[in-house]
N, C-alpha and C positions, 0 to 999 in steps of 0.2 A: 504494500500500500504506500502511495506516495501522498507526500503532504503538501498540499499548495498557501496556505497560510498558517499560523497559528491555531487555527481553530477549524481548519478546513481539509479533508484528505479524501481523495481516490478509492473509492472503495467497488469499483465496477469491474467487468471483465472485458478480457479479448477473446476474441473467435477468430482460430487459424481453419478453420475445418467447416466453413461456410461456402460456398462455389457462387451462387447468385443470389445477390441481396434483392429483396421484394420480388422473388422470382423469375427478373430479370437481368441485373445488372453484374457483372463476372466484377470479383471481389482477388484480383491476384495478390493484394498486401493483407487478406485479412481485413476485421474490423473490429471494433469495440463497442459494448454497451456501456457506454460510461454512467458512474453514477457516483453522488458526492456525500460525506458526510461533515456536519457542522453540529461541532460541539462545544457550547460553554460549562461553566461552570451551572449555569441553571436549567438547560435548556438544549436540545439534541434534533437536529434535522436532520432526516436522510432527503436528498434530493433526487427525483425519480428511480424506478426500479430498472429493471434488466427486461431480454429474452426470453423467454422461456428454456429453449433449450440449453441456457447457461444459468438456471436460476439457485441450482445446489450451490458452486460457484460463488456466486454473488451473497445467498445469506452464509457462506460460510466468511466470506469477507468480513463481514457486517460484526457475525459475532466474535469476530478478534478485533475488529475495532471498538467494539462497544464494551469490550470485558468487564459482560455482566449489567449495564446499561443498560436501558428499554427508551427508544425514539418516542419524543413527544409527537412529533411531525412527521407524516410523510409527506414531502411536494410534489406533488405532479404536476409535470410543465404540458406531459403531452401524450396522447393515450392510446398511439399508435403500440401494433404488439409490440414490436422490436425493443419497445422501452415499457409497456404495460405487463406484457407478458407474464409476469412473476409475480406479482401486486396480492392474489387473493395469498398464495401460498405466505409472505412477508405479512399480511394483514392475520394469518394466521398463528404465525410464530411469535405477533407481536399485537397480541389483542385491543391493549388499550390506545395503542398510535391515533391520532389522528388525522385525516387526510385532509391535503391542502391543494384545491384545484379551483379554476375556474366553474361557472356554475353549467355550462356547454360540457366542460370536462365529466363534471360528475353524472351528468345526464349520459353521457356517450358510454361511459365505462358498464351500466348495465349492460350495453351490447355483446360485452367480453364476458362480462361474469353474471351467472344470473343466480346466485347464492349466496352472495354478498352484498349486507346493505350498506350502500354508501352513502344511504341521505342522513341516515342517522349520525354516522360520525366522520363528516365531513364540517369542515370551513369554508365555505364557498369566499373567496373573492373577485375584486374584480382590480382593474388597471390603476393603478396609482398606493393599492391598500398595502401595510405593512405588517411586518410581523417582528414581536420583540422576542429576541430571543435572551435577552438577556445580555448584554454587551456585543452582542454583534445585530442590529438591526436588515430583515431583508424586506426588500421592496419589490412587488409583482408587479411587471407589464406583461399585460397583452396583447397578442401577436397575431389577432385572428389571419385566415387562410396564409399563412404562415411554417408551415403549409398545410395544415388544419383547420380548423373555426373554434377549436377549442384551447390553441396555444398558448403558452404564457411563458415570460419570461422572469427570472428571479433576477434581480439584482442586492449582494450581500456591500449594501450602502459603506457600512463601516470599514471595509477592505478591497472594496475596489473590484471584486470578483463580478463579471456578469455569467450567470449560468443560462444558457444559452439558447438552450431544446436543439433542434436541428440544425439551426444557424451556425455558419462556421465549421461544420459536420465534415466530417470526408469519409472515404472510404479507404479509410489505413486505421490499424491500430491504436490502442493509445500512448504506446512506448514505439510508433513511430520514429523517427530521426532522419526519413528521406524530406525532398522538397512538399513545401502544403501545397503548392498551387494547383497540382497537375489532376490528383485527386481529392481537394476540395472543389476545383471547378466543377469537375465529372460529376462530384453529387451534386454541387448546386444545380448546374444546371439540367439535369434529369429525372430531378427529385424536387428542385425548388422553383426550377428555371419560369414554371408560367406566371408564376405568383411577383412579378417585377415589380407592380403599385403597390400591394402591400411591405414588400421587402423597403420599401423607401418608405412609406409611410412608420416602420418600424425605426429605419435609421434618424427619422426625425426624430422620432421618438428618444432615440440615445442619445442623441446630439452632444446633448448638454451634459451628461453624465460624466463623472468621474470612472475612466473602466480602468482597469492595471490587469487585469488576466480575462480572458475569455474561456469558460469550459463548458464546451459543447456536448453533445448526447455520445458524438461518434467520434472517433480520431483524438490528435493528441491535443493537451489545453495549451492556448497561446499566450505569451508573457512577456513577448517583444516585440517589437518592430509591429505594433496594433495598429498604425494608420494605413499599413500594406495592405493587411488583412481588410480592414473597412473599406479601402479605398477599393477593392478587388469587389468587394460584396455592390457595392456603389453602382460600381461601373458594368458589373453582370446586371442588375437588379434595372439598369435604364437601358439595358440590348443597348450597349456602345462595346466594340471593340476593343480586344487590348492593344491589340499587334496590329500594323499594317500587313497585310501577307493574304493568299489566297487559300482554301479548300478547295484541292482541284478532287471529286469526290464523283468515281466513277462505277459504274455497274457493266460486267460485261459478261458474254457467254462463254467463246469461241477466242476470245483474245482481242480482237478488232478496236472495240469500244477501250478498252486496258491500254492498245499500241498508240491510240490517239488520244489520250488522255496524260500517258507519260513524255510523248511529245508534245504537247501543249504545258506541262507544266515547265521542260526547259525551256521552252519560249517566254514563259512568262517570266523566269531568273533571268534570261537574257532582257529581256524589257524593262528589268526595273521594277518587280510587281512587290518588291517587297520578301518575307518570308512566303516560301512556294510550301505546300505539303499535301504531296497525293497521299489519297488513301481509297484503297481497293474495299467498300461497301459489304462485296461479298464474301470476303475473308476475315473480316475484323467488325468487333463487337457493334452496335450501331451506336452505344452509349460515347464509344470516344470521338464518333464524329460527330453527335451532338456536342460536345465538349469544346471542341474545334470549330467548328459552326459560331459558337459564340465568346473565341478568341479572337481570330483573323477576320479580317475587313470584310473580305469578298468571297464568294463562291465559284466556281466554276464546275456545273454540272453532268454529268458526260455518262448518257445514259442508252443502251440496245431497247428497240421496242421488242417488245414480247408478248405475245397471243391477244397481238392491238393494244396494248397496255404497255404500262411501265415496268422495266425486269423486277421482281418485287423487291430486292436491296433498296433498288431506288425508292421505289414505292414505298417502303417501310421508311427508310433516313426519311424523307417528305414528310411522312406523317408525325416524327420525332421531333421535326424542327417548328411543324407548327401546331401541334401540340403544346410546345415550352415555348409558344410565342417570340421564337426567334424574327428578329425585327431588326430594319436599318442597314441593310445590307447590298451590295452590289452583284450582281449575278451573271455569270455569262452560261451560254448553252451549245452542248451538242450533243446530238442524237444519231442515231446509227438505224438502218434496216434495211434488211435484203432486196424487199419489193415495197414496203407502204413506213418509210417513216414516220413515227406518228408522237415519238418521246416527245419531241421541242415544245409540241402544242400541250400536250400534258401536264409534262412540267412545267409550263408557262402559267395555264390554270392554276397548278397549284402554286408556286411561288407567287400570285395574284391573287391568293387570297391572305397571304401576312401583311402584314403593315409594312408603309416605308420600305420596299425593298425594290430596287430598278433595275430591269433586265436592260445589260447594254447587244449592240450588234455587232459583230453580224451572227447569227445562228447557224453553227455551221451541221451541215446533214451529211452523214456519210454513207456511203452503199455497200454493208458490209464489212469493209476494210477500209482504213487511212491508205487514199491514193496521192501520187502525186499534185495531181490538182486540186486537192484538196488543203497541201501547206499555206498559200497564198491567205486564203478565208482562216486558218487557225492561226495563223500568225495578225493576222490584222485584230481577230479576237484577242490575241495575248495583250495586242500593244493597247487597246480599248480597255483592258482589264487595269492595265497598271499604271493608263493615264483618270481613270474613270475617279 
């Protein structure tokens, strides 16, 4: 167990032995169900539960931190399982706790457990209310679609600590020690990414706040360099780019769509486009080209039709990007087919239904294969892409 202040310690687990989180997402670092415990001299909070499949785990944490203690508090920020999971069996081991949620929180949690009553000994609050704990004061904000309607946030006023719920989350451990960006972006934005006016309506809400640590539900807690971290959450939360650089993000059967896709992206390093980065749709997760999508500036989409349709890689990335309201982006297109091209117009439909997003020209159509008379139109694309 690690201790993040005087009176505040780690008391959660990692999960190496998980493959896709919410059933979709590939988890190659692991993850954590973090959970925190605050203890004064008067007064003892545990701050949300675990997993379920790590719940043994987690109360055996608990009872070596508490040696012999009983939690006046349990907080609940947020009631998804991944962090609910464990809640009746801890309410069991720990009769008289009381539970501390939003009043959406304690209505949802019947949904998980229907042999537990939560209205009887719960504390409903709401946004701005506090709790004394006895020298260390904590303050809730909430965080509705957040990416819940029932979220909240804790803030331990006295030290600085903001506890988090999902925010700031990634998808690494909590004794990570690689870069946060790469898989906190990937969760944010595939997990948080639709929710952008709430996420800033939250950041207003911090503004003013004194933070010194971040400790989030998932990954490891933050303790330096916080204006990174926000300024990251900011700039995801309003679809602005980080990087100048393109998605050159292609779907193919046969190879064709692939050969003119990896020659368009050196063209686009020759012109100037910034960072270039293919990525083959159909061999890699679709989560990190969302991730991507809402790094880099620009798109370039380069798609085979298939039985009149889109090859479903493509089809499925489309539906990823605007689903998380990917927005603000510049796009270029090519499409591929043996006898009836029909990708460009597809894909045009649907990158025409996100916001702010501008297809430039020319659209190049290929028959099959990148021929030669075909360089001309991908290169004029490239140079459109990296003056756009």
């Amino acid at each position: 167990m690690v201790t993040l202040s005087p009176t505040t310690r780690f008391v959660g687990v990692e999960d190496d032995n998980l493959d896709l989180f919410e059933g979709q997402y590939p988890l190659p670092k692991g993850v954590s169900y973090n959970s925190y415990l605050i203890s004064t001299a008067e007064k003892i909070a545990v701050i949300d539960a675990v997993d379920r499949r790590r719940c043994d785990d987690w109360l055996a944490n608990l009872v070596e931190a508490l040696s012999g203690s009983t939690p006046d508090y349990l907080v609940i920020q947020h009631v998804e399982p991944d962090h609910s999971g464990s809640i009746d069996m801890f309410l069991k081991q720990y009769p008289t706790t009381r539970v501390v949620a939003t009043a959406k929180a304690v209505e949802m949690l019947g949904n998980f457990f229907e042999n537990v009553d939560f209205a009887s000994r719960s504390i409903v609050v709401k946004d701005g209310d506090t709790l004394d704990l006895g020298g260390v004061t904590l303050e809730f904000v909430t965080a509705p679609m957040v990416h819940w309607p029932e979220v909240m946030l804790t803030l331990n006023t006295t030290e600085g600590i903001l506890f988090s719920a999902d925010a700031f989350g990634s998808f690494a451990m909590y004794s990570s020690t690689g870069a946060w960006d790469d898989e906190a972006r990937r969760y944010y934005c595939n997990i948080v990414g639709k929710y952008g006016v709430s996420v800033q309506n939250l950041l207003k809400k911090l503004a003013k706040r004194e933070i010194k640590t971040i400790a989030p539900l998932h990954g490891p807690v933050l303790s330096e360099n916080l204006g990174h971290y926000i300024s990251l959450y900011d700039r995801w939360s309003r679809y602005e780019p980080e990087t100048e650089g393109v998605l050159v993000a292609y779907a193919s059967i046969y190879g064709g769509t692939a050969q003119a896709a990896r020659r368009l992206a050196s063209m686009l390093e020759e012109a100037g486009a910034g960072e270039v980065v293919p990525f083959d749709l159909c061999r890699h997760d679709v989560s990190y080209a969302v991730a991507e999508s809402f790094r880099l500036s620009h798109l370039a989409l380069c798609s085979v039709t298939y039985d009149g349709d889109l090859f479903p890689a493509m089809h499925t990335y489309l539906h990823h990007i605007a689903a998380k309201n990917l927005q603000n982006r510049v796009v270029g297109l090519v499409e591929n087919g043996s006898w009836t091209p029909l990708a460009a117009r597809l894909m045009t439909a649907a990158v025409g239904q996100m916001r702010n997003m501008t297809i430039v020209t020319p659209v190049v159509t290929l028959h099959s294969r990148l021929h030669e008379s075909d360089l001309e139109a991908l290169s004029n694309l490239a140079h459109e892409l990296a003056k756009a």
